[in-house]
C-alpha positions as CSV (number, residue, x, y, z in Angstrom):
1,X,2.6,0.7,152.4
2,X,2.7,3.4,149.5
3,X,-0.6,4.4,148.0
4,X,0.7,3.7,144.6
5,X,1.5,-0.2,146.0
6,X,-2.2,-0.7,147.7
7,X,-3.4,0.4,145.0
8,X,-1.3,-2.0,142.5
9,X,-2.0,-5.2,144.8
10,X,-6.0,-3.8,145.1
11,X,-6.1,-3.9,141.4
12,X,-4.1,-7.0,141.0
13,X,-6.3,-8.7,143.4
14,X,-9.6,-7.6,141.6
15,X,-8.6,-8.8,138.1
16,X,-7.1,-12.0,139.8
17,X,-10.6,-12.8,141.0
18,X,-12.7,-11.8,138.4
19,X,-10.1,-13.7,136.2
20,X,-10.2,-17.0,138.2
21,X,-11.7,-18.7,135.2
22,X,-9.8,-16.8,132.4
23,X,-6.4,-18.4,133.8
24,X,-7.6,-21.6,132.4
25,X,-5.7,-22.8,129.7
26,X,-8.4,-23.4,127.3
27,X,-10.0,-20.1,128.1
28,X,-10.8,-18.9,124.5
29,X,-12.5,-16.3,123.1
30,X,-15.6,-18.4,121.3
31,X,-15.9,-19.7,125.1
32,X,-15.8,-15.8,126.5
33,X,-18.6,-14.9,123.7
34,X,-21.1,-17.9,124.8
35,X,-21.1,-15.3,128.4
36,X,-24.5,-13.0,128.6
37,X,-24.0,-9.2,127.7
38,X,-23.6,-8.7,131.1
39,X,-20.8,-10.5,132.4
40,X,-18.9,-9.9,129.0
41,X,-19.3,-6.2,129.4
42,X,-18.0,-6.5,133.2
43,X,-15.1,-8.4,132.0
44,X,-14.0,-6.0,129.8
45,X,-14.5,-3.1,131.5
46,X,-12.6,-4.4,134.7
47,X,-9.8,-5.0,132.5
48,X,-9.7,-1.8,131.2
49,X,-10.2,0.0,133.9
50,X,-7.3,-1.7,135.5
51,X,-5.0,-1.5,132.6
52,X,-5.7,2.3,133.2
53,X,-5.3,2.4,136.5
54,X,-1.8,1.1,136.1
55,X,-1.1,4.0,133.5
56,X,-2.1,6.4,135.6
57,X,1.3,5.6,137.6
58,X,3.1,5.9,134.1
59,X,1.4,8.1,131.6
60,X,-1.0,10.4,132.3
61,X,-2.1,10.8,128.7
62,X,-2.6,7.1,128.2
63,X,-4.3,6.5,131.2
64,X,-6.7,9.4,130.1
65,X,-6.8,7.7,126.2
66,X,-7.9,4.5,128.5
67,X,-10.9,6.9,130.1
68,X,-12.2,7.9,127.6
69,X,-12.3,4.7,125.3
70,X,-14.2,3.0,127.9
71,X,-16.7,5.7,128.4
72,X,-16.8,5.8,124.5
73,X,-17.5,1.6,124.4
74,X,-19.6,1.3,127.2
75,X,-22.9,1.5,125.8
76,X,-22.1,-0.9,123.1
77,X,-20.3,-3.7,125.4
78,X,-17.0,-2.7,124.0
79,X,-18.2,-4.1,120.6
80,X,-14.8,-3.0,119.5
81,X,-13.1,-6.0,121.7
82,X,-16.0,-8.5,121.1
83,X,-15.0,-8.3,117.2
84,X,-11.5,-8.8,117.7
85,X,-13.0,-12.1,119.7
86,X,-14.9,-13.5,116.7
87,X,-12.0,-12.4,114.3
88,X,-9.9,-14.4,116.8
89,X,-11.7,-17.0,118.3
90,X,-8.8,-19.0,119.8
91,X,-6.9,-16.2,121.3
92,X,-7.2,-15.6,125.1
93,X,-9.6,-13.0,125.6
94,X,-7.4,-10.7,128.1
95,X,-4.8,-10.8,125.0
96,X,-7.3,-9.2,123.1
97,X,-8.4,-6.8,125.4
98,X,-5.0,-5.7,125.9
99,X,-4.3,-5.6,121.9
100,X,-7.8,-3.5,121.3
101,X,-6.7,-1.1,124.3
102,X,-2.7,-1.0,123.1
103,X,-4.1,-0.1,119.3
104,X,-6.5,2.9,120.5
105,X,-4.2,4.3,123.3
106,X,-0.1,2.9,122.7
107,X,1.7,0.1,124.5
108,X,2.1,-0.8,127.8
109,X,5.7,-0.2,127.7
110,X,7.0,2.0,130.9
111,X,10.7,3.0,131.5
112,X,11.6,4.4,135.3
């Protein structure tokens, strides 16, 4: 296998785990904020981390805008995504994430 495809299904099987719980349908984001500091913070970060992981195959400036906003965040438990979970309390929290990190750094959109 490619490097860029064991790296995909690495990634893919990390957030898959970590997310076991999130796939639940009533997985909301009052439910994510009642999680210690701890396990919030590693939730986010994993997310992101992946998200730029995957834009490092696609854009090297996002996937750098991605490095540097969790490095930024990180000592605050990426209060940035926690408010967008009380402002949105019903929303899925990986929707959330992914809106917070879209805003800051551009869509996810790739063309080949």
């Amino acid at each position: 296998m490619s490097r860029k495809t064991l790296t995909i299904a690495s990634l893919s099987t990390i957030v898959c785990a970590l997310a076991a719980d999130a796939a639940a349908e009533d997985f909301k984001s009052s439910r994510f904020l009642t999680y210690t500091a701890e396990a919030q913070a590693n939730y986010i970060s994993t997310s992101a981390v992946a998200a730029a992981s995957i834009a490092a195959l696609n854009s090297s400036t996002q996937a750098k805008c991605l490095g540097d906003w969790v490095s930024k965040h990180r000592a605050s438990g990426y209060q940035p995504v926690l408010d967008a979970m009380r402002k949105y309390p019903d929303d899925h929290p990986t929707g959330l994430i992914l809106a917070v990190l879209q805003k800051e750094c551009g869509a996810f959109k790739y063309v080949n």
